[in-house]
N, C-alpha and C positions, 0 to 999 in steps of 0.2 A: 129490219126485224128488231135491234133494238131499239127499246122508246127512247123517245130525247130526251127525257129526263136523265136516264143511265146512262146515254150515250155520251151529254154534257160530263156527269160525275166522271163515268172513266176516262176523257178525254183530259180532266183535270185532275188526274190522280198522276202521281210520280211511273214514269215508264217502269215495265216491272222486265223483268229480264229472265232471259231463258239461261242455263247450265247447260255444260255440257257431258257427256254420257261415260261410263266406262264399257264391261261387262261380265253368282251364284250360291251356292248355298251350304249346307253341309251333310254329308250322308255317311255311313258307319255300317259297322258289327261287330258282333263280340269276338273279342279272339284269346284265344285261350292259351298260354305258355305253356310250356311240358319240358320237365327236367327229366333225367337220368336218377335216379338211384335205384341202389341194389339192384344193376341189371334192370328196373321194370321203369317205364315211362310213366309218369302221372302229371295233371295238370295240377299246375302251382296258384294259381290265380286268375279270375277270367278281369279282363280291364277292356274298356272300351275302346276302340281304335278306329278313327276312320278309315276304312275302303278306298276315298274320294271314287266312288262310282259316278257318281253323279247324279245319281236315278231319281233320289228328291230334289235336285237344282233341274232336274229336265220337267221334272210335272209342274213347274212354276215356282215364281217367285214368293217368297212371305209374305201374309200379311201384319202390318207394324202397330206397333202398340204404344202407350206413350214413355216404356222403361228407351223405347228409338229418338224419342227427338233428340238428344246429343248428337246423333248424327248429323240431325242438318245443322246444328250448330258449328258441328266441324268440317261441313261441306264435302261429308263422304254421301251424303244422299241427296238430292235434290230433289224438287217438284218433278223435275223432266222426267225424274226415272222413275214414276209412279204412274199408276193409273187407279181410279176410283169405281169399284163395282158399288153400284148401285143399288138401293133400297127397292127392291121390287123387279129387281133384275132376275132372268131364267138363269141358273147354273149348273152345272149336271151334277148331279148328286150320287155319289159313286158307290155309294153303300145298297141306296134303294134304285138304280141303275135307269134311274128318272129327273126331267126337267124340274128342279124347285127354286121358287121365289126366296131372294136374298129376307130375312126378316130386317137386317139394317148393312150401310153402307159398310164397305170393306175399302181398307186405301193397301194397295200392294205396290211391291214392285213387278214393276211392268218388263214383258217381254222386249226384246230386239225387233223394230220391222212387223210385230204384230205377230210374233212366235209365242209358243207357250213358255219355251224354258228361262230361266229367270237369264235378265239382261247381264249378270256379272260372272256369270258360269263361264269357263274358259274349256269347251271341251276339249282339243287338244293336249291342255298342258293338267287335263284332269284336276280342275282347282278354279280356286273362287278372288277374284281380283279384290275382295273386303273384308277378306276371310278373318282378318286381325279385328277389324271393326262391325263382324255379322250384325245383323239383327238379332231380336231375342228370339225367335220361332226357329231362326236357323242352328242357333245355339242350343236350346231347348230339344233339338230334335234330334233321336237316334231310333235309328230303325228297326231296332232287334229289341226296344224298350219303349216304349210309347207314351208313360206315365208322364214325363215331362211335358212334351210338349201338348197332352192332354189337360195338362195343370194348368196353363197358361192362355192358350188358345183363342176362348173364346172369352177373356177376362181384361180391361181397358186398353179395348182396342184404339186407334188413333183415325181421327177423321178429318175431312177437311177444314172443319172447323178450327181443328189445336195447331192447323198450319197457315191457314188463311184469317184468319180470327172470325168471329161473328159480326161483326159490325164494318161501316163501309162500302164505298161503291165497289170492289170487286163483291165482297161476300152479296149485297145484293142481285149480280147478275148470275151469281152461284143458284141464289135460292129461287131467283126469275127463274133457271134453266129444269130448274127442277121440276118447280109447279106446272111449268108450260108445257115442257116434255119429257113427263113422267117416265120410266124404263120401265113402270108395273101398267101403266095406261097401254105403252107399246106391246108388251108383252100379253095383255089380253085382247088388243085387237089381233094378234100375230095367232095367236089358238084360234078365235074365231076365221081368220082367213083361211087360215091351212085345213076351214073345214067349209071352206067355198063360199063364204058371207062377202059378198061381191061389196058391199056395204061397205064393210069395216078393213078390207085392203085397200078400198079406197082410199077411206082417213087413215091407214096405219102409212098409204104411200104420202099423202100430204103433208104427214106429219114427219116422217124421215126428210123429207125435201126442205121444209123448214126446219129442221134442227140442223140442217147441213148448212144452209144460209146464216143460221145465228154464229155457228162454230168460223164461220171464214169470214163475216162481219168482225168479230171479236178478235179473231189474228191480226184483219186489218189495220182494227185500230189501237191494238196495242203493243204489235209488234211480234208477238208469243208464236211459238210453232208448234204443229202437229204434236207433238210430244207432252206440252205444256197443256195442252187439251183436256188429255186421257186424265189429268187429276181432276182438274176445276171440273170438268165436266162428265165424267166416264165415260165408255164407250159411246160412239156416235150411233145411234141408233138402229143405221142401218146394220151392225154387228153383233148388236144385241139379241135383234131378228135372226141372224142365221143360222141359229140352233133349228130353227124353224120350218128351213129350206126355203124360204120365199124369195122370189127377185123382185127389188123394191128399186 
């Protein structure tokens, strides 16, 4: 699957290496102090305090922006613990309670095992194993005040680009994987299947089978595992599809 031009480059690129994993986020409400005088209780000040519920570390992890890259510099975030939603990727859209196409990439962190709730959530001990070193969205974010992380959001987000760089034999096989197996190409043959175009489950299954070949080609030869995947490449297409309900 890959050509031998790119298979020479990355064969001749320095072996890249895989991290290994920890495993959330931050969540709140306002709480409000209340003193005693003259006999009557009144609230003295409301200040923010977190709950650690967990309720925004269980709907998933943030997505990073580029105030994060120190992180990887200080090796509190790696590649492994990321995965990369896609340009044209289906995501449920919670507002309008419908499947919508990503308008551009998102690099997050990624779940445990392919869970939703973000990889560094510690539910037991109610708390976040990065809590010192969050992200900014997780910072940003309080749940009884929304203005923050409204602020921030959707404003220089971080892509694979500003971790992989643009040039070079891997960032080539980034942008091969793209063109070749589009998540928005997947994603409209996957509408038209689930409306019986015997046609286009065809190509939507040929197309998951070679994307699954390029992905276990690329481990092989350079070593990276399933984890390392989810960023270079986002979801494996077969996952993209299962909003969909199709057996591919």
């Amino acid at each position: 699957m890959l050509c031998s031009a790119l298979q020479r480059k990355i064969l001749a690129a320095p072996r890249l290496h895989a991290f290994p994993a920890p495993g959330g986020c931050l969540a709140g409400r306002v709480s409000l102090r209340f003193s005693q005088m003259n006999g009557k209780t009144q609230s003295v000040s409301p200040q923010t305090v977190c709950d650690r519920c967990g309720t925004c570390c269980q709907a998933g992890g943030p997505a990073l922006h580029r105030e994060d890259l120190p992180l990887f510099d200080a090796d509190v975030l790696t590649r492994a613990h990321l995965v990369t939603l896609r340009r044209g990727e289906p995501v449920h859209d919670n507002v309008a309670g419908v499947l919508a196409e990503l308008p551009e990439e998102v690099v997050k962190i990624a779940g445990l095992a392919g869970a939703q709730a973000c990889r560094f959530h510690d539910v037991a001990a109610r708390a976040c194993a990065i809590h010192d070193n969050a992200p900014l969205e997780c910072r940003a974010l309080f749940c009884r005040d929304t203005s923050g992380i409204e602020a921030v959001y959707a404003t220089g987000r971080l892509t694979r680009a500003d971790l992989v760089g643009s040039v070079g034999a891997l960032w080539e096989l980034v942008s091969f994987h793209d063109a070749r197996f589009s998540a928005g190409e997947a994603a409209a043959l996957a509408r038209r299947a689930v409306r019986a175009d015997a046609a286009a489950r065809q190509a939507l299954a040929e197309l998951v089978r070679a994307e699954a070949q390029f992905r276990q080609e690329f481990c092989e030869r350079t070593g990276l595992g399933p984890d390392d995947l989810d960023f270079y490449f986002g979801r494996a297409l077969s996952r993209v599809c299962a909003p969909f309900g199709l057996s591919l």
